[in-house]
mmCIF file as Biopython writes it, N, C-alpha, C and O atoms, coordinates in Angstrom:
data_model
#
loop_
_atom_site.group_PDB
_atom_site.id
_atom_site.type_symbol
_atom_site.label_atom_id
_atom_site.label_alt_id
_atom_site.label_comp_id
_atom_site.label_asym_id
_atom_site.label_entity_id
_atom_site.label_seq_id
_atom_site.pdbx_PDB_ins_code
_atom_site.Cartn_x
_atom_site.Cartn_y
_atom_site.Cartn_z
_atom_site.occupancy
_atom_site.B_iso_or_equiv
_atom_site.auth_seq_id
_atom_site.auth_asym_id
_atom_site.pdbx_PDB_model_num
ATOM 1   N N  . UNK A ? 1  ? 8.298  10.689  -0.791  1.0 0.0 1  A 1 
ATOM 2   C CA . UNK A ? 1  ? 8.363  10.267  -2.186  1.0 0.0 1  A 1 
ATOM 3   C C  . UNK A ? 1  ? 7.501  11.163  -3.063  1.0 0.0 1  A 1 
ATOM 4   O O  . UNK A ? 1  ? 6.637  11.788  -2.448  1.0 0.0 1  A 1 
ATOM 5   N N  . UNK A ? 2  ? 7.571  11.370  -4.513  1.0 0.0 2  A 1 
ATOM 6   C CA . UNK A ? 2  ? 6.907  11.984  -5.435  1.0 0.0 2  A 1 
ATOM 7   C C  . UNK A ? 2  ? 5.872  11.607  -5.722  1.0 0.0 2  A 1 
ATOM 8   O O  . UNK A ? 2  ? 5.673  10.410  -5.930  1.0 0.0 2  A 1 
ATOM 9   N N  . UNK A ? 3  ? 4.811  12.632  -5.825  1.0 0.0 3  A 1 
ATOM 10  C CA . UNK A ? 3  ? 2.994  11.752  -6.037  1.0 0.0 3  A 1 
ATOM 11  C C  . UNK A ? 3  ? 2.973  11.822  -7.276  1.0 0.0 3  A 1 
ATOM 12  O O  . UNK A ? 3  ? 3.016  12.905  -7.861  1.0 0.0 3  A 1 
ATOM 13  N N  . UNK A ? 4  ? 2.880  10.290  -8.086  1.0 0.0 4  A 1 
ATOM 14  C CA . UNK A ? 4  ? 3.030  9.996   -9.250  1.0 0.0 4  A 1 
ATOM 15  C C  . UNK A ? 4  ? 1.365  10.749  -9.804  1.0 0.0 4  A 1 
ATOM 16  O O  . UNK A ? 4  ? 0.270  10.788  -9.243  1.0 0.0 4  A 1 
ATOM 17  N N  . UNK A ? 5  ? 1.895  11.318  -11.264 1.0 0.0 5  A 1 
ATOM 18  C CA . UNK A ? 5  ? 0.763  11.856  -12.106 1.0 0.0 5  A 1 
ATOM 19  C C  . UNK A ? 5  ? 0.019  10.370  -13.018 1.0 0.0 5  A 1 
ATOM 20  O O  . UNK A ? 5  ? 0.336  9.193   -12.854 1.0 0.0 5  A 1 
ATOM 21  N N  . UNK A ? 6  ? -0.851 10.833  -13.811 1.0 0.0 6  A 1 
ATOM 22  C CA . UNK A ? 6  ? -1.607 9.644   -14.957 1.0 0.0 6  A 1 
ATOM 23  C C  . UNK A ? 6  ? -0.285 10.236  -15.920 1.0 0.0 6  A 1 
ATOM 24  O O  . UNK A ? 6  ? 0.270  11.324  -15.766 1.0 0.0 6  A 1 
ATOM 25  N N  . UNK A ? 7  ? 0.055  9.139   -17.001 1.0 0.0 7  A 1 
ATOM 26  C CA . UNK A ? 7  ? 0.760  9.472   -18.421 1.0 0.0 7  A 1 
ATOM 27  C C  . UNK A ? 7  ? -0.300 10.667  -19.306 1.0 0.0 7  A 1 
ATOM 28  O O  . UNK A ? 7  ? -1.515 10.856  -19.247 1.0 0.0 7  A 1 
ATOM 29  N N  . UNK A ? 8  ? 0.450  11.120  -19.862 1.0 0.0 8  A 1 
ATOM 30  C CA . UNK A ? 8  ? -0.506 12.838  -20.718 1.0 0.0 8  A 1 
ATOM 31  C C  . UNK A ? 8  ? 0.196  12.535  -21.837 1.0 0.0 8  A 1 
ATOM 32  O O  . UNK A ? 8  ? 1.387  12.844  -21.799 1.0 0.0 8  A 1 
ATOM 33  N N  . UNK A ? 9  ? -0.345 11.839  -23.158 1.0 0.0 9  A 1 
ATOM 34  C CA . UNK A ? 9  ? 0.248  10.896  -24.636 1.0 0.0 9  A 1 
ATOM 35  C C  . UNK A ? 9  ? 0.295  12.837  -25.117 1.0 0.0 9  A 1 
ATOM 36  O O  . UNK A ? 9  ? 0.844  13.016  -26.204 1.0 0.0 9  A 1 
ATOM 37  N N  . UNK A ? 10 ? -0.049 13.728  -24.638 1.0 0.0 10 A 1 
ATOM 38  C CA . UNK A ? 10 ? 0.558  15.282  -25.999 1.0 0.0 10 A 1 
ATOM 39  C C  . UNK A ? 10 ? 1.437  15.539  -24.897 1.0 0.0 10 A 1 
ATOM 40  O O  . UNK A ? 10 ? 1.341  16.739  -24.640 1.0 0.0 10 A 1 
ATOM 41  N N  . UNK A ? 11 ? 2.371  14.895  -24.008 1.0 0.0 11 A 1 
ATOM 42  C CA . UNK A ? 11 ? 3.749  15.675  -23.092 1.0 0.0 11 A 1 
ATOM 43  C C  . UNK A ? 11 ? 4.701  14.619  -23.718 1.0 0.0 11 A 1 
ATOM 44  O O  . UNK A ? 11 ? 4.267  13.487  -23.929 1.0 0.0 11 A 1 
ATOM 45  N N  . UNK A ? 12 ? 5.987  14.950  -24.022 1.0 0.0 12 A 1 
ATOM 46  C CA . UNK A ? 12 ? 7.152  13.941  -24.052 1.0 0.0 12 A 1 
ATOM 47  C C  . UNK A ? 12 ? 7.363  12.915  -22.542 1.0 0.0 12 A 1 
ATOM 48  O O  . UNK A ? 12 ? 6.724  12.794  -21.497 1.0 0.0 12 A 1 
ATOM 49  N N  . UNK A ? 13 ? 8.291  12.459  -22.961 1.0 0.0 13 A 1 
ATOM 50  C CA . UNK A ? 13 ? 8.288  11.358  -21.383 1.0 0.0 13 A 1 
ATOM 51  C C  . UNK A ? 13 ? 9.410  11.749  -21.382 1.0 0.0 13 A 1 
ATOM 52  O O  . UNK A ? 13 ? 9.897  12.285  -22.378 1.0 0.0 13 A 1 
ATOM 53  N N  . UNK A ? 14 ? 10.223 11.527  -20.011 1.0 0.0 14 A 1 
ATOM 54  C CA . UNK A ? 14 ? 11.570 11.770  -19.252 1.0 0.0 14 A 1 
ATOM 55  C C  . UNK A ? 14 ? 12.228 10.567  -18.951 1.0 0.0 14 A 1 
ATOM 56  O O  . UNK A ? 14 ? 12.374 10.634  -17.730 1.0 0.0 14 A 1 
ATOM 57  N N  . UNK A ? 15 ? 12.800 9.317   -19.402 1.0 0.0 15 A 1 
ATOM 58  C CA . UNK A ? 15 ? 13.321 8.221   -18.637 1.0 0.0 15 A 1 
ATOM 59  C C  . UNK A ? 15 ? 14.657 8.710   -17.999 1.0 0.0 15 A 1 
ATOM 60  O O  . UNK A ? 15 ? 15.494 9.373   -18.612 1.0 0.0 15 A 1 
ATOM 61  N N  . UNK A ? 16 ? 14.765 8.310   -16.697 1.0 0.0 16 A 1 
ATOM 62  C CA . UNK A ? 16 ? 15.753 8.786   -15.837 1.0 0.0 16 A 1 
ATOM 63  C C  . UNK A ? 16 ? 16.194 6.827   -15.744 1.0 0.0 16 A 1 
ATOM 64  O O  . UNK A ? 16 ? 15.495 5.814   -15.776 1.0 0.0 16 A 1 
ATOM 65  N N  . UNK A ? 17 ? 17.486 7.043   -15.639 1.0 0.0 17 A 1 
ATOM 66  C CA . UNK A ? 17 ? 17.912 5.502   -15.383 1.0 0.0 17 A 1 
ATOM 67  C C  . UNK A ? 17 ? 19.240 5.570   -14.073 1.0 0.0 17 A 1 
ATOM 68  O O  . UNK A ? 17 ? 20.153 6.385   -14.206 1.0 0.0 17 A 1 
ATOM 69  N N  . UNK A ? 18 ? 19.203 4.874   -13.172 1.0 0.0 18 A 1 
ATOM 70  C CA . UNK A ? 18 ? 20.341 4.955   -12.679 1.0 0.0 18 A 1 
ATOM 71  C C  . UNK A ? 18 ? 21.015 3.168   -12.104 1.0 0.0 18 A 1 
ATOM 72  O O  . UNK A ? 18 ? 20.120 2.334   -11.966 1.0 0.0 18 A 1 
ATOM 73  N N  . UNK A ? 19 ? 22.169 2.780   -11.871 1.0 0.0 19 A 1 
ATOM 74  C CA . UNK A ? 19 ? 22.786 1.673   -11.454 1.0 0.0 19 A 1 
ATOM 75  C C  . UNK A ? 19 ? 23.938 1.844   -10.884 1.0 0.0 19 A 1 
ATOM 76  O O  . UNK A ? 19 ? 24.919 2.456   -11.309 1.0 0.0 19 A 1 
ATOM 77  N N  . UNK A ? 20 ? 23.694 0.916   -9.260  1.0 0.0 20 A 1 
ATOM 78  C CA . UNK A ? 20 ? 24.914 0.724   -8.430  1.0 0.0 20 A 1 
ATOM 79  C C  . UNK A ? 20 ? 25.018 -0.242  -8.055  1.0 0.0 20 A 1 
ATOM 80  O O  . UNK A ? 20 ? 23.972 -0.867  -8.228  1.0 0.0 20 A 1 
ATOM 81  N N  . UNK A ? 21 ? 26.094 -1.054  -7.370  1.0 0.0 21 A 1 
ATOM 82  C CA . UNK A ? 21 ? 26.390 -2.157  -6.769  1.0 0.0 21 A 1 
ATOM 83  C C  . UNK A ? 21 ? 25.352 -2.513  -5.892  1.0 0.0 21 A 1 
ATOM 84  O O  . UNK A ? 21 ? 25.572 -3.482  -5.166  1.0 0.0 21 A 1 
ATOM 85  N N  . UNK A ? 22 ? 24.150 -1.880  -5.788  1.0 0.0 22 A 1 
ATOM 86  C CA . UNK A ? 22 ? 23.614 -2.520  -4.574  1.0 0.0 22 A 1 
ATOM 87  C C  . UNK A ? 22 ? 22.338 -2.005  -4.698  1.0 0.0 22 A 1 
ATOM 88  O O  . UNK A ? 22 ? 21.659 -2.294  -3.713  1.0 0.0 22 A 1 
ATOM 89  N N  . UNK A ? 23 ? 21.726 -1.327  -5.562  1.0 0.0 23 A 1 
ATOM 90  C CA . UNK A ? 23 ? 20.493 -1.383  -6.802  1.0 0.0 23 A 1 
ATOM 91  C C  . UNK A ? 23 ? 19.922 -0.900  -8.095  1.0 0.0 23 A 1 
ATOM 92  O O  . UNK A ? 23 ? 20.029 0.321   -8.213  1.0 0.0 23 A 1 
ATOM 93  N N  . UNK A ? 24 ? 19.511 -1.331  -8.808  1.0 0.0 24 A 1 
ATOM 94  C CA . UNK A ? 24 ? 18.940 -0.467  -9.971  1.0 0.0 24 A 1 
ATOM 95  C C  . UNK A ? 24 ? 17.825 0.330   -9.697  1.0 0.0 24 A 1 
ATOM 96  O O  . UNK A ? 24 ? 17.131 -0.201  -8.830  1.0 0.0 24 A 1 
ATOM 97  N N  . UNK A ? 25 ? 17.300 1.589   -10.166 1.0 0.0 25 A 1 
ATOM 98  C CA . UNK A ? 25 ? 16.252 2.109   -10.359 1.0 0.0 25 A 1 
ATOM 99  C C  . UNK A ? 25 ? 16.052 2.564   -11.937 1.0 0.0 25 A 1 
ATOM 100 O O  . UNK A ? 25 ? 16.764 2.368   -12.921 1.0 0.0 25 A 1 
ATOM 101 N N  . UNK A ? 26 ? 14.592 3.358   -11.748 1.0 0.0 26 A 1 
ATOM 102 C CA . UNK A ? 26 ? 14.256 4.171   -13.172 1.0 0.0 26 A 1 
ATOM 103 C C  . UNK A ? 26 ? 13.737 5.309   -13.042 1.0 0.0 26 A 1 
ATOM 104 O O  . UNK A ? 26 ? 14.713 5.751   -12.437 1.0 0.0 26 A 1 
ATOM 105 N N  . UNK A ? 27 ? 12.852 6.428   -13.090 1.0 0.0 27 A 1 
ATOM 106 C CA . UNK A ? 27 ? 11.694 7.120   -13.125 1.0 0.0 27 A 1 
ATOM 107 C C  . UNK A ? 27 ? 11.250 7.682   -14.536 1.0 0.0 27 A 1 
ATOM 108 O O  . UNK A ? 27 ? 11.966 8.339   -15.292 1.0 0.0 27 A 1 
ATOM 109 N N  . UNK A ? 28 ? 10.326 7.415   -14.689 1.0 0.0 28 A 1 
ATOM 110 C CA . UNK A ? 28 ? 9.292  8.249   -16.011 1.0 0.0 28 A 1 
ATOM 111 C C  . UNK A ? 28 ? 8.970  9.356   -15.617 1.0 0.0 28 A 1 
ATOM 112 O O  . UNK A ? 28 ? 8.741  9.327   -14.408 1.0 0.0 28 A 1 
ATOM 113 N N  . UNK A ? 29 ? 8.819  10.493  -16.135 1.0 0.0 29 A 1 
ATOM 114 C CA . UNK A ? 29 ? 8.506  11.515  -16.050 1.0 0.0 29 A 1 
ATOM 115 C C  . UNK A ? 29 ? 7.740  12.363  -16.974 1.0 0.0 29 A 1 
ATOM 116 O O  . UNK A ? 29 ? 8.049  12.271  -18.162 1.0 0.0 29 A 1 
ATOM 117 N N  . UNK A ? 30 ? 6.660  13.291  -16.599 1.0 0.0 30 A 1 
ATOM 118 C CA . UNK A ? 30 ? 6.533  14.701  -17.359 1.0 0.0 30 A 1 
ATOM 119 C C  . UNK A ? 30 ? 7.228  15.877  -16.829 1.0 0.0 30 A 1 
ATOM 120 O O  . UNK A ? 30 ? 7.898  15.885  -15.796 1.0 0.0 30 A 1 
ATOM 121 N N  . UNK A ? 31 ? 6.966  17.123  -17.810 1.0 0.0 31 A 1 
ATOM 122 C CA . UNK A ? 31 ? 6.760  18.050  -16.943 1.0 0.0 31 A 1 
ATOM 123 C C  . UNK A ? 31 ? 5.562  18.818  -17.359 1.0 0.0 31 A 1 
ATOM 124 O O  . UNK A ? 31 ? 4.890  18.889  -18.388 1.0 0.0 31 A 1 
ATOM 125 N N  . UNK A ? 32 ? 5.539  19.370  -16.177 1.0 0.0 32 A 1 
ATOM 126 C CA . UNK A ? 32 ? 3.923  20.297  -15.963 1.0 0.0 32 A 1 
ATOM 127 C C  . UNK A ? 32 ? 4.240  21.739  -16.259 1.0 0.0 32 A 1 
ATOM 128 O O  . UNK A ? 32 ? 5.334  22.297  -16.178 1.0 0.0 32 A 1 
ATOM 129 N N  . UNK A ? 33 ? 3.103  22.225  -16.609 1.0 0.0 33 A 1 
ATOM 130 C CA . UNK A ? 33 ? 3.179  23.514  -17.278 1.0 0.0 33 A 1 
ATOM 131 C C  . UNK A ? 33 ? 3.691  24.726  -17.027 1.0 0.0 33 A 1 
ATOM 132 O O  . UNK A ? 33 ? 3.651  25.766  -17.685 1.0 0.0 33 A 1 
ATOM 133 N N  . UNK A ? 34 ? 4.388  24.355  -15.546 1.0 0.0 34 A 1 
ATOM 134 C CA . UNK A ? 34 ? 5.289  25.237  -14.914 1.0 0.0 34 A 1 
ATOM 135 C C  . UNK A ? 34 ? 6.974  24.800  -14.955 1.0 0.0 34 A 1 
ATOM 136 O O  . UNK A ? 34 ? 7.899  25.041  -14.179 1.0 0.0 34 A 1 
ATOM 137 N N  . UNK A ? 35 ? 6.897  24.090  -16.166 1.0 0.0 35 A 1 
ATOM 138 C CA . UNK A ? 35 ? 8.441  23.296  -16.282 1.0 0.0 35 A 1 
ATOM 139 C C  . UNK A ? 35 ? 9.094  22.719  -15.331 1.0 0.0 35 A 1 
ATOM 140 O O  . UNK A ? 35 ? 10.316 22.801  -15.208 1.0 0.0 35 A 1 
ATOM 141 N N  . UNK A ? 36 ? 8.035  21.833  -14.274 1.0 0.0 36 A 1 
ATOM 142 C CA . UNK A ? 36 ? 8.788  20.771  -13.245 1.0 0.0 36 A 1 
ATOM 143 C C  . UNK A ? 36 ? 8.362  19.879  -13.263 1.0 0.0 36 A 1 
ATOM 144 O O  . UNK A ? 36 ? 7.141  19.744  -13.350 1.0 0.0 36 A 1 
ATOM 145 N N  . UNK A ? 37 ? 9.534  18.496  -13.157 1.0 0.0 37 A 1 
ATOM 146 C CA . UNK A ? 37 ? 9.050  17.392  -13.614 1.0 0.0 37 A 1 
ATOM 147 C C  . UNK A ? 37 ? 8.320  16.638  -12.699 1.0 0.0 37 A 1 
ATOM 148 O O  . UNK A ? 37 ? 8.876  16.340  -11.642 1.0 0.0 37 A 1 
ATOM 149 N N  . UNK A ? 38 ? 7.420  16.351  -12.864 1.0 0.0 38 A 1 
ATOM 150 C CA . UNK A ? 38 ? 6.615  15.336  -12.437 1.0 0.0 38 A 1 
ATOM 151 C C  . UNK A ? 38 ? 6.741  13.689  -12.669 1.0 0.0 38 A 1 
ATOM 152 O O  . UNK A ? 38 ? 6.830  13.165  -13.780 1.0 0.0 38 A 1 
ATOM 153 N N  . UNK A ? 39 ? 6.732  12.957  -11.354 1.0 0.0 39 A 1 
ATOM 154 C CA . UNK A ? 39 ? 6.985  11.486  -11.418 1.0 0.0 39 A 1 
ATOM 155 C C  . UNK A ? 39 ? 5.549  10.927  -12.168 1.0 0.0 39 A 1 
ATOM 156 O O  . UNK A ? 39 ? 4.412  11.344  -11.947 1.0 0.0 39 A 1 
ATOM 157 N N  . UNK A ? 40 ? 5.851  10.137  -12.872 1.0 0.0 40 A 1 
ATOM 158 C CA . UNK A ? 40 ? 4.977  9.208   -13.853 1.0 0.0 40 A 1 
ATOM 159 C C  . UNK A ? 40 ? 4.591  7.590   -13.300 1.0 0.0 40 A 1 
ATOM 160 O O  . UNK A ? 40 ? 3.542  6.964   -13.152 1.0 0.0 40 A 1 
ATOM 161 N N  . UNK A ? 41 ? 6.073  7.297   -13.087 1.0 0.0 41 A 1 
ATOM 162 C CA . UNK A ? 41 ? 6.563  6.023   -12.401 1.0 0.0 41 A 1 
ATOM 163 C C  . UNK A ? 41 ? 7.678  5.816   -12.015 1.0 0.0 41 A 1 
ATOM 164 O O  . UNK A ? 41 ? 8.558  6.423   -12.625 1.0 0.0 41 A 1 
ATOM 165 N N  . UNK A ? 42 ? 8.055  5.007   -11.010 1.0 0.0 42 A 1 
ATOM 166 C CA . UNK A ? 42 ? 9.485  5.098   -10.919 1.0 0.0 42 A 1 
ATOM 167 C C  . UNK A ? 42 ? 9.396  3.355   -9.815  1.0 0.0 42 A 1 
ATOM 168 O O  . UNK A ? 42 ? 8.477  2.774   -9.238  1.0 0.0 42 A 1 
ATOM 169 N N  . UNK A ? 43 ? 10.967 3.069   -10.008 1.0 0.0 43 A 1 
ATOM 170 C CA . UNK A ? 43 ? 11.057 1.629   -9.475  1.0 0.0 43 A 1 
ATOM 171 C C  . UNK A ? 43 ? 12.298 1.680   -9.100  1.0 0.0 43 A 1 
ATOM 172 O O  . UNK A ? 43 ? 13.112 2.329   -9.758  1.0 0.0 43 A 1 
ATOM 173 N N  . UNK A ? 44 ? 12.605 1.083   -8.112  1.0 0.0 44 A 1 
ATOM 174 C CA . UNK A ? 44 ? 14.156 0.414   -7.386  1.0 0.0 44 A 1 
ATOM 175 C C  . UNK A ? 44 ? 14.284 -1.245  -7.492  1.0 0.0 44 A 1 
ATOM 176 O O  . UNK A ? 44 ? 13.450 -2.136  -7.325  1.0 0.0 44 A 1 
ATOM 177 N N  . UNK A ? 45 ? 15.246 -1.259  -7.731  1.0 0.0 45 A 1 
ATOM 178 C CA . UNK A ? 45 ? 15.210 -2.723  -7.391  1.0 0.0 45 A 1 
ATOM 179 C C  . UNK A ? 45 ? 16.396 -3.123  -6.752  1.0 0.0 45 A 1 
ATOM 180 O O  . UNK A ? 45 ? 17.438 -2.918  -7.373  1.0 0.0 45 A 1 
ATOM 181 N N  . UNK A ? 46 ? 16.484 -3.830  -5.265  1.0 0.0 46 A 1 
ATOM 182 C CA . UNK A ? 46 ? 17.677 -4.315  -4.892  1.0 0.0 46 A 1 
ATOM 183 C C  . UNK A ? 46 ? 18.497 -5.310  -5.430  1.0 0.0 46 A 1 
ATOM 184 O O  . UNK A ? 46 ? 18.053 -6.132  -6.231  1.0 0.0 46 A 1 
ATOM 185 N N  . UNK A ? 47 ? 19.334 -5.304  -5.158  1.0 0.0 47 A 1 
ATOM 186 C CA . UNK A ? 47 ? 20.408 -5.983  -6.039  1.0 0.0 47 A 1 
ATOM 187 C C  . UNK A ? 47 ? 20.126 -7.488  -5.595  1.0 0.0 47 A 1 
ATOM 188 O O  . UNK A ? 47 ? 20.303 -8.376  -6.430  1.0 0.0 47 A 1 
ATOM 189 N N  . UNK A ? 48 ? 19.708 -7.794  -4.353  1.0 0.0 48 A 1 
ATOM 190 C CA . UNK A ? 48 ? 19.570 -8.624  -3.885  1.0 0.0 48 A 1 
ATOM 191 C C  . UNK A ? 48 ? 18.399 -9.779  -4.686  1.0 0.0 48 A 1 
ATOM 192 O O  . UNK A ? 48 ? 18.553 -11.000 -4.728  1.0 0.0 48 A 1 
ATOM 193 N N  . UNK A ? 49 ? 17.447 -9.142  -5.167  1.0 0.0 49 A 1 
ATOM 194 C CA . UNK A ? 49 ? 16.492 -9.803  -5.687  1.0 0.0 49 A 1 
ATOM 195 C C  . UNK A ? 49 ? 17.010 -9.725  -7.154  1.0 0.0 49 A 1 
ATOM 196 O O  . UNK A ? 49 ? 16.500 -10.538 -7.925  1.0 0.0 49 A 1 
ATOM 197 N N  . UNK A ? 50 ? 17.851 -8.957  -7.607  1.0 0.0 50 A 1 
ATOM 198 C CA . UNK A ? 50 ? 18.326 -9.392  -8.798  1.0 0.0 50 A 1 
ATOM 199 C C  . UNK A ? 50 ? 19.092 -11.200 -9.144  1.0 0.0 50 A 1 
ATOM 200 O O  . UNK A ? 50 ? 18.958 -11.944 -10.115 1.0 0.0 50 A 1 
ATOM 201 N N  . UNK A ? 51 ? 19.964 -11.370 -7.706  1.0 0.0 51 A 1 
ATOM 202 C CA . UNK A ? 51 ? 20.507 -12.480 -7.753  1.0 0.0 51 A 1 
ATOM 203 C C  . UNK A ? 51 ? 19.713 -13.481 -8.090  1.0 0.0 51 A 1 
ATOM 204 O O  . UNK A ? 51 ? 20.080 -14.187 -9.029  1.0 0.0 51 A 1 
ATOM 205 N N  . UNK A ? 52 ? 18.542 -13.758 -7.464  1.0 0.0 52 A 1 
ATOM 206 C CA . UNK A ? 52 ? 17.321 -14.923 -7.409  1.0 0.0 52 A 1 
ATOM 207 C C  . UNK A ? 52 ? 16.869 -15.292 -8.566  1.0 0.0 52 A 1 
ATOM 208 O O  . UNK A ? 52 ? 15.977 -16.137 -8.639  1.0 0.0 52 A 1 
#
């Protein structure tokens, strides 16, 4: 998995969103001064615990 950075409030943020039948995720992102993005935060969620 990606080693999440601290938030940096002078970088823009990246929201990545994705959804399938069988879970949601997200990731926040920067990028670093070598123009690669760096994870901020990121979450899955199974679909399963969506039902509940």
């Amino acid at each position: 998995p990606p080693v999440l950075i601290p938030p940096q409030d002078d970088r823009p943020f990246y929201l990545y969103l994705s959804a399938t039948d069988h879970a949601i995720g997200a990731m926040l992102a920067h990028r670093d001064s070598a123009r690669r993005e760096q994870a901020v935060y990121y979450i899955v969620v199974p679909s399963w615990i969506m039902r509940l």
